[in-house]
BALOBA-1460 file (C-alpha; in Angstrom, 3 decimals):
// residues 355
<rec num="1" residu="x" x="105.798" y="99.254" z="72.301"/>
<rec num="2" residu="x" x="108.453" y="97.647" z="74.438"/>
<rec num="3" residu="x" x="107.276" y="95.128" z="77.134"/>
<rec num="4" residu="x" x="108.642" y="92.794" z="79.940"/>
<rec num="5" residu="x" x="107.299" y="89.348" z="79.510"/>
<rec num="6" residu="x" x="104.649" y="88.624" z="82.820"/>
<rec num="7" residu="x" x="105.318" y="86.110" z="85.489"/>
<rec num="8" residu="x" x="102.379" y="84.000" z="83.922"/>
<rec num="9" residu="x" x="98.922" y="84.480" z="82.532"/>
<rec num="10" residu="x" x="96.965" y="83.939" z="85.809"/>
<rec num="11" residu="x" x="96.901" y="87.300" z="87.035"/>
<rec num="12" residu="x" x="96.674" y="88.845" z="83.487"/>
<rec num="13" residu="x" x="93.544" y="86.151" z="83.088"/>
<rec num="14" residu="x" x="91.864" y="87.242" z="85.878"/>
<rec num="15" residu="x" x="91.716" y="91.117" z="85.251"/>
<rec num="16" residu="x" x="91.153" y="90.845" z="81.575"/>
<rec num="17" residu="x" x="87.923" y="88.722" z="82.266"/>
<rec num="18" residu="x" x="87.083" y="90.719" z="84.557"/>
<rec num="19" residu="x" x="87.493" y="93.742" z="82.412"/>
<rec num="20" residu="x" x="85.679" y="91.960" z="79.611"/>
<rec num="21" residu="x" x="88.573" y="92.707" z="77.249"/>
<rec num="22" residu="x" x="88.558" y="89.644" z="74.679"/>
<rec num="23" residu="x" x="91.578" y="90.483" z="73.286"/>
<rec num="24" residu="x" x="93.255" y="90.621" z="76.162"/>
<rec num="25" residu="x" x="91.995" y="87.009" z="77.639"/>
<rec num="26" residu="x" x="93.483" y="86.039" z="74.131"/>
<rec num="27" residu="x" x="96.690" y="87.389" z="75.034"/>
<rec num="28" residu="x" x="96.654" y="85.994" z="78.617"/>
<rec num="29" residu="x" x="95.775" y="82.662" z="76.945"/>
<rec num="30" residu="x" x="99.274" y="82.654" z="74.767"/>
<rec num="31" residu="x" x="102.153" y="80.245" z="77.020"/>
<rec num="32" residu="x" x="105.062" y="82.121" z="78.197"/>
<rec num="33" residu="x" x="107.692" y="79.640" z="77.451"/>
<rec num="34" residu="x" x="108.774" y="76.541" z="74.871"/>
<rec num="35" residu="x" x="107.790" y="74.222" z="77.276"/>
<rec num="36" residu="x" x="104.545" y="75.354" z="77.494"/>
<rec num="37" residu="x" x="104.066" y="76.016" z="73.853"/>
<rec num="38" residu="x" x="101.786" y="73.189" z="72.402"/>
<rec num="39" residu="x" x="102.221" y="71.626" z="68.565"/>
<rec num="40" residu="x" x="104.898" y="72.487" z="66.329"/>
<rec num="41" residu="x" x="107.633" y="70.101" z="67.562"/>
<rec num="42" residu="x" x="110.226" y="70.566" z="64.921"/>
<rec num="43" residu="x" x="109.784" y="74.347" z="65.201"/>
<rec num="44" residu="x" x="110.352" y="74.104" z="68.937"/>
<rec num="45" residu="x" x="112.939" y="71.964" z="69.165"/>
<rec num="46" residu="x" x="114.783" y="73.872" z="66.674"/>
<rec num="47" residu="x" x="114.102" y="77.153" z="68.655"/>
<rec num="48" residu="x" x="115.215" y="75.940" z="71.537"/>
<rec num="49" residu="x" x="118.610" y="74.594" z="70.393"/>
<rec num="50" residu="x" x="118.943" y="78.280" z="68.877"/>
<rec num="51" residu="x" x="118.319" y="79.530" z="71.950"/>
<rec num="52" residu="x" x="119.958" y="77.590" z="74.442"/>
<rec num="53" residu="x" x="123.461" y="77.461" z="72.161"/>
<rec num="54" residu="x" x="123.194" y="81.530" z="71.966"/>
<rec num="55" residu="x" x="122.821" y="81.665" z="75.842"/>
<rec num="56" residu="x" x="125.960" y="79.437" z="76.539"/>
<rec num="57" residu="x" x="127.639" y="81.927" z="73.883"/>
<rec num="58" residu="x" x="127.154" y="84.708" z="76.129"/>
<rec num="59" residu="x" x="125.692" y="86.318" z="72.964"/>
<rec num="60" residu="x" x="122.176" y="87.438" z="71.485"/>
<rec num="61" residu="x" x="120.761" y="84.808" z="68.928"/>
<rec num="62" residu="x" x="121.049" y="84.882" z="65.026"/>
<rec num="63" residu="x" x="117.663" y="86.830" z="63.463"/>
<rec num="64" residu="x" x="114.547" y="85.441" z="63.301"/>
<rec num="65" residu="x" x="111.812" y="84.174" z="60.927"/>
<rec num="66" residu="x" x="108.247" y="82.599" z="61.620"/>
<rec num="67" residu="x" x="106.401" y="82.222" z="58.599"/>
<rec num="68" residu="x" x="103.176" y="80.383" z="58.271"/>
<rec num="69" residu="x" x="98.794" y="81.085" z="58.338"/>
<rec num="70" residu="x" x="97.453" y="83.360" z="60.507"/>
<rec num="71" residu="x" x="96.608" y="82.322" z="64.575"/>
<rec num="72" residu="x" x="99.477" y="79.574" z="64.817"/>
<rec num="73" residu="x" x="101.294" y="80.890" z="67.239"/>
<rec num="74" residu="x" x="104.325" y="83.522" z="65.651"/>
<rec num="75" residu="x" x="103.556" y="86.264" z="67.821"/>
<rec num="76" residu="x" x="103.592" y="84.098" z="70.821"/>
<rec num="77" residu="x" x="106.826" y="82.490" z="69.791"/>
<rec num="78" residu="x" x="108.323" y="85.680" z="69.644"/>
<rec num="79" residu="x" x="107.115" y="86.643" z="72.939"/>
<rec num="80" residu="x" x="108.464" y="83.230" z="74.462"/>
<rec num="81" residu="x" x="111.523" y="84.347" z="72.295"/>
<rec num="82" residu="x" x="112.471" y="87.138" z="74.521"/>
<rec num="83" residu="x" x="111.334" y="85.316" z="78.057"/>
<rec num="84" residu="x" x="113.276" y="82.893" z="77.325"/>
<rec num="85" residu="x" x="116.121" y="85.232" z="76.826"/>
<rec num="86" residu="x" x="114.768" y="87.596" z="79.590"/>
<rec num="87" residu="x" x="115.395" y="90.166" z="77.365"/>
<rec num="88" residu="x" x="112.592" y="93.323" z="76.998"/>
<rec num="89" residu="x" x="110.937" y="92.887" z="73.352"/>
<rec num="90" residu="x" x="109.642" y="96.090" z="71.065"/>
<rec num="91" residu="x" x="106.907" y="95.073" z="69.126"/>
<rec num="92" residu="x" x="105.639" y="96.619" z="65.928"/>
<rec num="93" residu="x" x="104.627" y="95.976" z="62.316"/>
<rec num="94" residu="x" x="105.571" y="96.229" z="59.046"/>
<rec num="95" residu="x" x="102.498" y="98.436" z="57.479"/>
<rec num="96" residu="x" x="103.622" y="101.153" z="60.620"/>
<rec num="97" residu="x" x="107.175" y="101.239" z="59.122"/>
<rec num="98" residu="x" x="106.010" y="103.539" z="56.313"/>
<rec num="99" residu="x" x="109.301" y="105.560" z="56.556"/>
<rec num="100" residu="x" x="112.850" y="104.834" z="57.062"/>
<rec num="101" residu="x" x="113.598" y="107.109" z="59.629"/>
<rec num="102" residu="x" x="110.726" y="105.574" z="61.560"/>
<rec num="103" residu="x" x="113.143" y="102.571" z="61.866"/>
<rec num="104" residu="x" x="115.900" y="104.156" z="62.214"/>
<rec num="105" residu="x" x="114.176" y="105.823" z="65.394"/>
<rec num="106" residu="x" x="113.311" y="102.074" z="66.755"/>
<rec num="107" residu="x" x="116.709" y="100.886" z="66.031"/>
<rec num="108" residu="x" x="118.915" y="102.953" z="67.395"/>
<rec num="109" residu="x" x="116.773" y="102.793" z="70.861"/>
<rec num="110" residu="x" x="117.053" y="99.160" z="71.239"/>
<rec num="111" residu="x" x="119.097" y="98.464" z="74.344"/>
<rec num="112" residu="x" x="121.548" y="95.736" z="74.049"/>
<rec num="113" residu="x" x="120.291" y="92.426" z="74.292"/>
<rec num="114" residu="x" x="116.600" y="93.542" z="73.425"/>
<rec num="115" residu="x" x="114.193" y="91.229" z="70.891"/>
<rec num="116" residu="x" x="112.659" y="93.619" z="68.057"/>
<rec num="117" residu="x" x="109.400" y="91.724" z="66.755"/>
<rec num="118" residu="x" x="108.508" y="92.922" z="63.494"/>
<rec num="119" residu="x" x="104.827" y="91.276" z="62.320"/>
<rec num="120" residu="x" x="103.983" y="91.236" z="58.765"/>
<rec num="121" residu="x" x="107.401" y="92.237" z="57.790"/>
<rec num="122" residu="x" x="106.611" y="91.691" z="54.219"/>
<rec num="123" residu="x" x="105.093" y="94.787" z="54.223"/>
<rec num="124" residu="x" x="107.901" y="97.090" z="55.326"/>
<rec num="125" residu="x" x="108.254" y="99.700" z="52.991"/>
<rec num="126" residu="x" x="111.106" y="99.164" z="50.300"/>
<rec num="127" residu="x" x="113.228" y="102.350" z="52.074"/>
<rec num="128" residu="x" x="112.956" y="101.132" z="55.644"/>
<rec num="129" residu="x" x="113.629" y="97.854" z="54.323"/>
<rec num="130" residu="x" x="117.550" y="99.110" z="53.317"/>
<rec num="131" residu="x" x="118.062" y="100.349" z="56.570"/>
<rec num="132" residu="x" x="116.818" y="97.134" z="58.220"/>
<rec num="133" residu="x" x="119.629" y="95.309" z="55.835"/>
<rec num="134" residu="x" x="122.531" y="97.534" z="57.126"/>
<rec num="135" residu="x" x="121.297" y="97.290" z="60.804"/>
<rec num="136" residu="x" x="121.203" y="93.499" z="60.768"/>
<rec num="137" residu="x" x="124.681" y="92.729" z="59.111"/>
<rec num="138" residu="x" x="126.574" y="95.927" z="60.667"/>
<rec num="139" residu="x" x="124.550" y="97.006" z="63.389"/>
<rec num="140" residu="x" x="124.408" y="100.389" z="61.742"/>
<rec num="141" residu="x" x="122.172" y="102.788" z="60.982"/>
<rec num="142" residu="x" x="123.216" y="105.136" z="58.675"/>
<rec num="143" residu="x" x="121.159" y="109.158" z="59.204"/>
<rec num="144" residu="x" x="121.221" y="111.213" z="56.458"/>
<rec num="145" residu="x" x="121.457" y="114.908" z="57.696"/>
<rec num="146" residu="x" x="120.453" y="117.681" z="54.838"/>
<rec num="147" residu="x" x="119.366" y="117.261" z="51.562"/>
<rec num="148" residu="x" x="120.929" y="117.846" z="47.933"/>
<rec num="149" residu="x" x="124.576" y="118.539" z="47.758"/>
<rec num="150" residu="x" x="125.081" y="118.879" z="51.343"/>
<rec num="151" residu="x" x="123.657" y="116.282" z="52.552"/>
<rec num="152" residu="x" x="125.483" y="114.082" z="54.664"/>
<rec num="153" residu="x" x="125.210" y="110.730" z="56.243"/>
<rec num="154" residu="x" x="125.924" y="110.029" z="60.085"/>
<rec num="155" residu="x" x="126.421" y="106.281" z="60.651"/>
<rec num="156" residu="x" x="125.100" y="105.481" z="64.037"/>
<rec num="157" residu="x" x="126.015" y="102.316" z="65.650"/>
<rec num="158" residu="x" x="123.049" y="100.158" z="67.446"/>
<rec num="159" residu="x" x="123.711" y="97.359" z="69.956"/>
<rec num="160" residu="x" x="123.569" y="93.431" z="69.324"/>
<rec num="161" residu="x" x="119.657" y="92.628" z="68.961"/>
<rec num="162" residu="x" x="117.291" y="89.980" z="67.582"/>
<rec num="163" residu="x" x="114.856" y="90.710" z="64.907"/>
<rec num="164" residu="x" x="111.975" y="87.956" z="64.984"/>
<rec num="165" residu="x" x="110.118" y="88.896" z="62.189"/>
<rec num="166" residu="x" x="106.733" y="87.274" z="61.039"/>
<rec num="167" residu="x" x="105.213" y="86.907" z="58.067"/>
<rec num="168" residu="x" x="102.026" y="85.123" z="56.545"/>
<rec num="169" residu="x" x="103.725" y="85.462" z="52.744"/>
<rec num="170" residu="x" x="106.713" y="84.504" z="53.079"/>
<rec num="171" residu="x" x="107.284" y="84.734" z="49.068"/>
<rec num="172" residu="x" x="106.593" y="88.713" z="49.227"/>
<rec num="173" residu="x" x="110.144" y="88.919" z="51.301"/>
<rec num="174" residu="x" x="112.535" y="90.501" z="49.069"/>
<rec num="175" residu="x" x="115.534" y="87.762" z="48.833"/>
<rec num="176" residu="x" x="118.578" y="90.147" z="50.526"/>
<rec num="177" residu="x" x="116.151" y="90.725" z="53.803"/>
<rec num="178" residu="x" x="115.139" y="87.085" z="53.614"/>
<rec num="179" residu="x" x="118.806" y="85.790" z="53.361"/>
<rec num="180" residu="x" x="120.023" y="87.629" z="56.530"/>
<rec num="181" residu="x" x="117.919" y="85.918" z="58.960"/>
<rec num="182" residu="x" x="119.879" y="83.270" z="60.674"/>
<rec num="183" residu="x" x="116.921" y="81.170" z="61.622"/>
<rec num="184" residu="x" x="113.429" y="80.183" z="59.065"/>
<rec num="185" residu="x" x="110.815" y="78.092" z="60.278"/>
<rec num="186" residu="x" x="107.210" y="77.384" z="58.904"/>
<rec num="187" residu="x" x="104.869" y="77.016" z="61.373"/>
<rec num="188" residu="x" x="101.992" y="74.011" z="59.977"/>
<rec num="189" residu="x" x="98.248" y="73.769" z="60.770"/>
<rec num="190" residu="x" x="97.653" y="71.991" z="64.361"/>
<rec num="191" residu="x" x="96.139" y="68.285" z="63.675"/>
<rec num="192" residu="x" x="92.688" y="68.183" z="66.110"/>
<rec num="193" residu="x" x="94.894" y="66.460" z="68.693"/>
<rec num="194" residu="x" x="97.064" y="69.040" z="69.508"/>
<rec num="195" residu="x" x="94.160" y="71.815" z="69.388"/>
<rec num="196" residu="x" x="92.269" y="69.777" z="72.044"/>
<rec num="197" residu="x" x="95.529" y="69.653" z="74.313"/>
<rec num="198" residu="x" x="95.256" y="73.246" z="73.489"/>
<rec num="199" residu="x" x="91.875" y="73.406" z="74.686"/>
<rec num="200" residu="x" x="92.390" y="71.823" z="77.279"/>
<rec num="201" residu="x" x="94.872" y="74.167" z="78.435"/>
<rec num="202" residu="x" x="92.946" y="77.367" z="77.940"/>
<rec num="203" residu="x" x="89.807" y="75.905" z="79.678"/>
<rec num="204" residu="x" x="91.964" y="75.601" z="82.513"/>
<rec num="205" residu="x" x="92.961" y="79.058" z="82.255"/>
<rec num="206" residu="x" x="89.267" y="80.213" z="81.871"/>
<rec num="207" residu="x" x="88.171" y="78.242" z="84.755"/>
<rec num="208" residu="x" x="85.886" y="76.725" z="82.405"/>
<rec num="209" residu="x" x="84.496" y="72.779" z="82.933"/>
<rec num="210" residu="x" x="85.287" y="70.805" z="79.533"/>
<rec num="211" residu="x" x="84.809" y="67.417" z="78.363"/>
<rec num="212" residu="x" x="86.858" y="66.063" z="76.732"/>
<rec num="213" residu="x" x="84.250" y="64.830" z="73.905"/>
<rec num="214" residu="x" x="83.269" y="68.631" z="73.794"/>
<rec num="215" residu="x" x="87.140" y="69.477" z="72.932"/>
<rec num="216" residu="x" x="87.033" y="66.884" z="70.371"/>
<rec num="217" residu="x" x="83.996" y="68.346" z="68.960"/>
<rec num="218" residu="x" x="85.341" y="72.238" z="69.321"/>
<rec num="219" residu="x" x="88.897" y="71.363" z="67.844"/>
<rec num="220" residu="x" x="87.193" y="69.695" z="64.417"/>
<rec num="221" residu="x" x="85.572" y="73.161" z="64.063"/>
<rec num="222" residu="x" x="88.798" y="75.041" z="64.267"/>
<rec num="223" residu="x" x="90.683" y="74.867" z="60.781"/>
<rec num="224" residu="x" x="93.629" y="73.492" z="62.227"/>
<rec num="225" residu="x" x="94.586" y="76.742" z="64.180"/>
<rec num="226" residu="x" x="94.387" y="78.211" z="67.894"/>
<rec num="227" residu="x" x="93.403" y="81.258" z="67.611"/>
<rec num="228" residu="x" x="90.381" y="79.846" z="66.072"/>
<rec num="229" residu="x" x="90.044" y="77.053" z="68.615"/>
<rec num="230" residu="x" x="90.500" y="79.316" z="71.950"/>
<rec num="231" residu="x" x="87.623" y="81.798" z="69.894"/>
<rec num="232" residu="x" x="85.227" y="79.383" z="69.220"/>
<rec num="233" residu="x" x="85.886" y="77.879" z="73.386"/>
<rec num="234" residu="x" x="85.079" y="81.467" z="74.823"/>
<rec num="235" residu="x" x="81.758" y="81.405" z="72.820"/>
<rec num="236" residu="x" x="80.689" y="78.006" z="73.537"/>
<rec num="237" residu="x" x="81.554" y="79.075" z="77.343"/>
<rec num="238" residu="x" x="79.006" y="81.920" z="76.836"/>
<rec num="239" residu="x" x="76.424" y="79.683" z="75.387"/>
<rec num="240" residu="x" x="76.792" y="76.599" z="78.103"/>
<rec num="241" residu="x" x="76.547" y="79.339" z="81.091"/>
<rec num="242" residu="x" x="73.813" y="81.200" z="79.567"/>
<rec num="243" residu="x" x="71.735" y="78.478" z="78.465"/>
<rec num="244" residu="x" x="72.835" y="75.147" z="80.467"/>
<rec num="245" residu="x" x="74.432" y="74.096" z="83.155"/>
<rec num="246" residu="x" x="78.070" y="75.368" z="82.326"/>
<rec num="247" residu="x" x="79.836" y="72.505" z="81.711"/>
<rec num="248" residu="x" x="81.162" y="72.383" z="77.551"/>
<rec num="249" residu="x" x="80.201" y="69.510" z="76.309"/>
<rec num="250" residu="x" x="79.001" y="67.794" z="72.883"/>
<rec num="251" residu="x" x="75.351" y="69.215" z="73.074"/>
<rec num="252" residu="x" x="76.922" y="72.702" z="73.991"/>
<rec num="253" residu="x" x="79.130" y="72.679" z="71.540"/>
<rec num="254" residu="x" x="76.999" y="71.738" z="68.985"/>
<rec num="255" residu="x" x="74.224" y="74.029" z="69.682"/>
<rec num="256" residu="x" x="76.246" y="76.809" z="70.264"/>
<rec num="257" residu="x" x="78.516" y="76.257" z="66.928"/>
<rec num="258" residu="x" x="74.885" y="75.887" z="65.303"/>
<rec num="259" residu="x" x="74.056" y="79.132" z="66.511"/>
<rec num="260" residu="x" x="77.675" y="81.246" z="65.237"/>
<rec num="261" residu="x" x="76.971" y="79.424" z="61.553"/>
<rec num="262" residu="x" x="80.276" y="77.579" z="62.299"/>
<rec num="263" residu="x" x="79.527" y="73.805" z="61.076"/>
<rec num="264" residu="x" x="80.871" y="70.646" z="61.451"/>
<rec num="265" residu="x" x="84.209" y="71.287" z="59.050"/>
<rec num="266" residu="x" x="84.452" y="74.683" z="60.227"/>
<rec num="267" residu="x" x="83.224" y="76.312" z="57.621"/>
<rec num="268" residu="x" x="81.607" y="79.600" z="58.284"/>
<rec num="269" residu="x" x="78.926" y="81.859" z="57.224"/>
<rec num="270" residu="x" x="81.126" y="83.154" z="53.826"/>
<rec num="271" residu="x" x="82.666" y="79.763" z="53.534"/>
<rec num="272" residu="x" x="79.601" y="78.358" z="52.858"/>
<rec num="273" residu="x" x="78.341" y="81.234" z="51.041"/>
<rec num="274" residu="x" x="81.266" y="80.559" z="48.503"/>
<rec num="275" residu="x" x="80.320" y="77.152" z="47.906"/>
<rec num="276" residu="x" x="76.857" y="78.016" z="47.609"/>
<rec num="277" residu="x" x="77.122" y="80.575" z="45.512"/>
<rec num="278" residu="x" x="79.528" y="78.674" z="43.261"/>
<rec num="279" residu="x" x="76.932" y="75.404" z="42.994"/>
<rec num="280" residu="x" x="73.602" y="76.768" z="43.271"/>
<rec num="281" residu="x" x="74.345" y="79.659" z="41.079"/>
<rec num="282" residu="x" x="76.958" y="78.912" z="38.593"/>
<rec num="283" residu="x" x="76.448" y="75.217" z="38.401"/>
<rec num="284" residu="x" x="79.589" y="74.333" z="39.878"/>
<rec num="285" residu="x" x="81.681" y="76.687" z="37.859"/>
<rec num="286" residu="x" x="84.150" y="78.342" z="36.708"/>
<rec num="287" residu="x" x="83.212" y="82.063" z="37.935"/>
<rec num="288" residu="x" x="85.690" y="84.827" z="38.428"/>
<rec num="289" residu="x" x="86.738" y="85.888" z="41.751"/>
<rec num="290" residu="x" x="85.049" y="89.297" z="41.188"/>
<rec num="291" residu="x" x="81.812" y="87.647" z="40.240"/>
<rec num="292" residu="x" x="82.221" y="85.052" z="42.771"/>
<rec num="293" residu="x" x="83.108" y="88.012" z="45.408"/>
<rec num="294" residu="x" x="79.632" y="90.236" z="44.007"/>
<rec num="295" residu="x" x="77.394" y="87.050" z="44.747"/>
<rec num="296" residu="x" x="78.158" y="87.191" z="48.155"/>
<rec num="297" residu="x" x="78.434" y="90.518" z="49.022"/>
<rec num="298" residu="x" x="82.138" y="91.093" z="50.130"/>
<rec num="299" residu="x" x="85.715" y="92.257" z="48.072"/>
<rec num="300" residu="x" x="87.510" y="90.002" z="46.151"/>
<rec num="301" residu="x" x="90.373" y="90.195" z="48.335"/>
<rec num="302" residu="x" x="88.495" y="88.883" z="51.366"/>
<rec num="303" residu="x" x="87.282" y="85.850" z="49.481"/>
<rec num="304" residu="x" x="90.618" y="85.272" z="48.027"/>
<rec num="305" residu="x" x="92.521" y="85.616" z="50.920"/>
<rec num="306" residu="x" x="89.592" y="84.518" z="53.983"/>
<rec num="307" residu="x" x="87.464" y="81.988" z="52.572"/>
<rec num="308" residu="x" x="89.587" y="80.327" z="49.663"/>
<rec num="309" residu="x" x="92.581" y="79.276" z="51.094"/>
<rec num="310" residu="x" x="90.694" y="77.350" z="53.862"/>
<rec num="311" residu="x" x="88.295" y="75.626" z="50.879"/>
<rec num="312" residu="x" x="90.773" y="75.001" z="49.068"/>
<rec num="313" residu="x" x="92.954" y="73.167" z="51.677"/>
<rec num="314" residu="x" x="89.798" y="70.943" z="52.485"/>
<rec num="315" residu="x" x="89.411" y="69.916" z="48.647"/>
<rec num="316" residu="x" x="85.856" y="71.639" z="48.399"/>
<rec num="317" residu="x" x="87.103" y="74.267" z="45.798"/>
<rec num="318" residu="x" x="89.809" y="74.476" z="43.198"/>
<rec num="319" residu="x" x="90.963" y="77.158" z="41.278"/>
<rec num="320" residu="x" x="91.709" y="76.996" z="37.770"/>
<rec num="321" residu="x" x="92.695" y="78.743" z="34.938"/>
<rec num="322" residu="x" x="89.468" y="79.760" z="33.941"/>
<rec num="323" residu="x" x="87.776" y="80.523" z="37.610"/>
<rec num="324" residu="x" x="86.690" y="78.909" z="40.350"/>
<rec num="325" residu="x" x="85.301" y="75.541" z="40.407"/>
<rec num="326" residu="x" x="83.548" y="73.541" z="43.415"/>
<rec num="327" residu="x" x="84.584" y="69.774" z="43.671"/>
<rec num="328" residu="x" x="82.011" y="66.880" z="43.890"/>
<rec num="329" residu="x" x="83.035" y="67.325" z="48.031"/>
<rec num="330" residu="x" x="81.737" y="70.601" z="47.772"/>
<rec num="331" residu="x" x="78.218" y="69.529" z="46.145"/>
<rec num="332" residu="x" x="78.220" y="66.658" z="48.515"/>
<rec num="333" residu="x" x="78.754" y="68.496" z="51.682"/>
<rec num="334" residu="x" x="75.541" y="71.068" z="51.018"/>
<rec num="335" residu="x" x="73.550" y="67.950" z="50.432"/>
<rec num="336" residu="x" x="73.332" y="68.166" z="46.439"/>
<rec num="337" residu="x" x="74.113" y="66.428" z="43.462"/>
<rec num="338" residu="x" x="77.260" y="67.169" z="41.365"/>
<rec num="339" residu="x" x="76.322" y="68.709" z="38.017"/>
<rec num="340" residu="x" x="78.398" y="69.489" z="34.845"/>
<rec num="341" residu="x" x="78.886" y="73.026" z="35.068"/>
<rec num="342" residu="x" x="79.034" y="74.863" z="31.945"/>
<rec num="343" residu="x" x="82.976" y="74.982" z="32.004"/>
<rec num="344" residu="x" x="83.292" y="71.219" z="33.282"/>
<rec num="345" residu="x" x="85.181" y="70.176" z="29.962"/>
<rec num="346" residu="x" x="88.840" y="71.819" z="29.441"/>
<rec num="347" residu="x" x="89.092" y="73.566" z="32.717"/>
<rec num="348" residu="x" x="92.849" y="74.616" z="32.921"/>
<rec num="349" residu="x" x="92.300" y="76.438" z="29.129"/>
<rec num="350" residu="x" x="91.303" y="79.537" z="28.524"/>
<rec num="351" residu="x" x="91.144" y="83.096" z="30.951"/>
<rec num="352" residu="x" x="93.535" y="83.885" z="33.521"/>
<rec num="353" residu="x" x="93.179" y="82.530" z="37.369"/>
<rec num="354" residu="x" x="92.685" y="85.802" z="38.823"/>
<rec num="355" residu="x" x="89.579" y="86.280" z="36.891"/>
């Protein structure tokens, strides 16, 4: 998909409300440009000298990377990337680059200039992933033409681009593709100041009345990320027009947070369904991620990778050699005492953490 970036999210606001397309408010909601762009000062700063040093160049920037947690902002970056540039941008993902001639087909209809986003590149596939090498040293694409002994291989030459590629595991990147990108930055979780200036900003957009208590109370709920923070604004919107005056404030927010099982350290419904599970039925722990994962009714890979790291991170859970274990925080925050659980003594001996 190749796009223009918009004038500004007002229009785009207005029509995807009206449409009731959520996804599209969210995209609407995103800023167009660094200046707008709220948190992540090193990141921007950074960007912008990148930016502003290719510009008086006369060239296209180095490559990019954006690594970091889902719903901080790398897509939007990479959209403010090519406004900033005023350059079109083709977006697509690594798990869609399954082949290498898919790539090669993107590649060699960039125009010159043009901002390639590629999100979860980690994922590329290892054959697409040689071609990408070639095309952002050489700007070449090499097309191999027959097969067996006659084969032959056309190099085809692509114009100057930017890759901006994105990635929430930055480890998974194999270390040539990695090494080739001119630019790396880690994008952090937003402290609850900066997600209430976001707030702010997207109640504006919304045309929605906020307090600035109730963005205080919203921006504690949100795990330290926008995406979660403009989510969880939309639904206390709902909630205040349907069943108050309108206006988000504390009691809104709190009664409507109440309501979507989202409480006051954001944990969710499966968060606390982890902990629970992990106190209440295992005595604190250790349990294996599959056991843990059959308590509560969901794969292991959505506990590891959904509810964990977010636990973890707020000291509630650790995980150990042996399994998981819930911290006295954890017993604390559901209101119970901390017990010895029968693999309280030697912890970090024994099975292997995936189990």
């Amino acid at each position: 998909m190749s796009v223009r970036p918009s004038d500004g999210p007002g229009r785009a606001l207005v029509d995807a409300d009206a449409g009731g397309d959520e996804r599209a408010v969210e995209s609407a909601l995103r800023p167009r440009r660094l200046a707008e762009f709220i948190g992540q000062q090193r990141v921007r700063e950074q960007l912008a000298l990148v930016l502003e040093a290719a510009r008086r160049r006369g060239r296209v920037p180095d490559h990019l990377l954006l690594s970091g947690p889902p719903g901080l902002g790398k897509t939007t970056l990479a959209l403010i990337v090519a406004a900033e540039l005023g350059a079109a941008i083709r977006v697509t993902s690594g798990p869609a680059i399954q082949h290498a001639g898919d790539l090669a087909a993107i590649l060699t209809s960039l125009g010159e200039g043009e901002v390639l986003f590629l999100d979860e590149i980690h994922r590329v596939s290892r054959p697409a992933a040689e071609v990408l090498y070639l095309a952002m040293e050489d700007l070449r694409v090499d097309v191999v033409v027959g097969k067996g002994p006659g084969a032959t291989s056309i190099p085809l030459e692509i114009p100057p681009f930017t890759l901006v590629g994105a990635t929430t595991r930055a480890g998974l990147l194999p270390g040539p593709l990695r090494d080739r990108f001119g630019f790396t930055a880690h994008l952090d979780f937003y402290d609850p100041a900066e997600l209430e200036h976001v707030l702010h900003r997207s109640a504006g957009l919304l045309e929605v009345p906020l307090s600035d208590d109730g963005a205080k109370e919203i921006a504690g709920r949100s795990r330290g990320t926008p995406r979660i923070a403009n989510r969880l604004l939309r639904r206390v919107r709902d909630y205040a027009q349907v069943h108050g005056s309108g206006v988000v404030d504390v009691p809104q927010a709190q009664a409507a947070l109440r309501l979507y099982e989202v409480d006051a350290l954001g944990l969710d419904r499966l968060d606390t369904a982890v902990l629970d599970a992990v106190c209440r039925r295992f005595g604190g722990g250790p349990v294996g991620l599959s056991t843990l994962a059959i308590a509560v009714g969901e794969e292991p890979e959505t506990v590891e990778e959904v509810a964990e790291p977010f636990l973890v991170r707020l000291g509630l859970l650790a995980r150990t050699p042996r399994g998981r274990v819930a911290t006295a925080s954890a017993w604390r925050h559901l209101g119970m005492t901390p017990v010895a659980g029968p693999g309280a003594v030697d912890l970090f001996a024994g099975a292997d953490e995936g189990e």
